[in-house]
N, C-alpha and C positions, 0 to 999 in steps of 0.2 A: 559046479565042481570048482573049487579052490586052485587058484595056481599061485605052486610055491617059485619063487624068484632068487635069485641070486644078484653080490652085491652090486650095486652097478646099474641092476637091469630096470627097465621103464616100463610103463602100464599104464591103458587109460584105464579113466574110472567112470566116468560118466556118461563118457561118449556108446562103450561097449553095455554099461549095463543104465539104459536111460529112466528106469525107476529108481534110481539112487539119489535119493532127495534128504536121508541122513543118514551116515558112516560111522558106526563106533568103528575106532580105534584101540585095537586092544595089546594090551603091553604085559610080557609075562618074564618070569627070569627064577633063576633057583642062584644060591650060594653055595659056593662050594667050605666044606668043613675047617674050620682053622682053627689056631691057637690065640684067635688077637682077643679074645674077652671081651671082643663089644660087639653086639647084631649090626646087621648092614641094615640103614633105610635105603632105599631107590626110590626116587622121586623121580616120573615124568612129567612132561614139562611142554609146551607148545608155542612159540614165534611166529604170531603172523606178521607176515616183512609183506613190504613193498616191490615191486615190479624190480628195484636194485637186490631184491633181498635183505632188507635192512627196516626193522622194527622202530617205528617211526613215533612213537607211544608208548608210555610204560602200562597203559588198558592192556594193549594188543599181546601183552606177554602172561600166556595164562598157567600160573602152577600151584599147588598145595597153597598159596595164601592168597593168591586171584583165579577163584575156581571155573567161575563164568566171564565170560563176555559181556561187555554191555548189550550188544547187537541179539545175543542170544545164538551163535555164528561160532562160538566153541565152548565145550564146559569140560571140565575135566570130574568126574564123577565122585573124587575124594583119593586122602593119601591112604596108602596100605604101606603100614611101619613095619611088616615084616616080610610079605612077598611069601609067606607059609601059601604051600596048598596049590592044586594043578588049576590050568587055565589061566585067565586073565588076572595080572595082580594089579594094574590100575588099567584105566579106560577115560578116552578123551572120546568126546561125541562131538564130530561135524555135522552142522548142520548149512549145506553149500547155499541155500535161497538166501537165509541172514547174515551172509558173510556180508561183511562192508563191500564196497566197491575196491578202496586200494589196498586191499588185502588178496595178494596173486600168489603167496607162497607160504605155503605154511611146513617152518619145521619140528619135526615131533624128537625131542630126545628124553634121555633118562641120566639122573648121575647120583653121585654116591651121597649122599648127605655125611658131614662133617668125614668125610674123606679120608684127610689129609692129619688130621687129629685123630684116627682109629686106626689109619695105616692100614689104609683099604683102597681096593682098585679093580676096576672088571677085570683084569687076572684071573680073580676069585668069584666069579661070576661065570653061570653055564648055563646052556639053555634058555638064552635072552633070543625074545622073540615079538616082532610085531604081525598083526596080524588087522582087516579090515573085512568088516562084516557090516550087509546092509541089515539096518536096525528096523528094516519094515518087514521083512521075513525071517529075519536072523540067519542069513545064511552066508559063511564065509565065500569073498571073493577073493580074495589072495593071502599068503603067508611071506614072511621073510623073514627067516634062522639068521643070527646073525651070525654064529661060529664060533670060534674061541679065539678067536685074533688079536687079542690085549692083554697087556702087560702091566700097564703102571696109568694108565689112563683111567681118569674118576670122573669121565662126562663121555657122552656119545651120542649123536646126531644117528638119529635108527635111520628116518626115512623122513622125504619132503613128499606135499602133495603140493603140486603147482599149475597155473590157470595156463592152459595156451589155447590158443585161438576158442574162447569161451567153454571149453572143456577141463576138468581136472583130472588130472595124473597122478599117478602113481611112481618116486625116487627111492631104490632101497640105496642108502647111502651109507647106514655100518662105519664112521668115519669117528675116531675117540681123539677126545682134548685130553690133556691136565690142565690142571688148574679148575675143574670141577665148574659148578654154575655160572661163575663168573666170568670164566674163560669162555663160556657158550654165550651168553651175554654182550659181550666185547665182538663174540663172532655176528649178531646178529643185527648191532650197533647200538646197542644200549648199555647207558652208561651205569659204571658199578659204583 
């Protein structure tokens, strides 16, 4: 049975469910109606950071134009330019055996593509959700709503999964930039 979380809150993932050997990560959202004459892209996006938190490789940062990993330790499945249609509208796949060694955190966000030029902001974004599901039985282990708690922010850090004491967890964090990819980038230490 799935447990939904709230923002904030923690979770193990591997410790409690120890046949979790690869996690799709699935990532959903709807737009809400406007008047701005240009579709929203939402691009998810993943930072594997170091034990500081801080992406130490431009490999390690995997989104619509770096879709795999070398290692084979994260892929992101492809971009969906419209986000139409219920369930998942992109999906990153963990795969925890091939992660690299100094890769301890990994975070998952989503942002607006050209943004700032469409005059767009998850304001207008509802029903953004992450969600992780072991991909060896397909059955969801947690959810996280993220709500509607933005305004003017065109990036968002959903949720981190992070190593402790050789087990990974589960951060819903729901935590929005401006300044769109680049400002997620800067947060993760990678230069723009």
């Amino acid at each position: 049975m799935s447990i939904n979380l709230s923002k904030g809150q923690r979770i193990d993932l591997t410790k409690t469910n120890p046949g979790l050997k690869r996690a799709i990560i699935g990532l959903g959202w709807d737009t809400n109606r406007y008047d701005g004459g240009a579709d929203f892209d939402l691009d998810a996006s993943a930072f594997l950071a170091n034990e500081n938190g801080k992406v130490i490789n431009d490999i390690d940062f995997i989104f619509y134009n770096n879709l795999k990993h070398a290692s084979g330790g994260v892929e992101h499945t492809g971009d969906n330019r419209t986000g139409d249609g219920d369930g998942d509208d992109e999906q990153i796949i963990i795969d925890f055996q091939k992660l690299p060694s100094h890769v301890h955190k990994i975070g998952i966000a989503v942002t607006i593509h050209d943004a700032d030029s469409r005059s767009q902001n998850f304001g207008q974004v509802s029903n953004a959700f992450v969600r992780v599901v072991n991909e060896e039985n397909t059955i969801e282990i947690l959810r996280f709503d993220l709500g509607e708690d933005f305004s003017v922010e065109t990036a968002v850090v959903i949720c981190e999964l992070y190593k402790h004491n050789g087990d990974w967890k589960f951060n819903a964090i729901g935590s929005g930039f401006s300044g769109g990819l680049a400002a997620l980038c800067r947060n993760y230490g990678l230069e723009v």
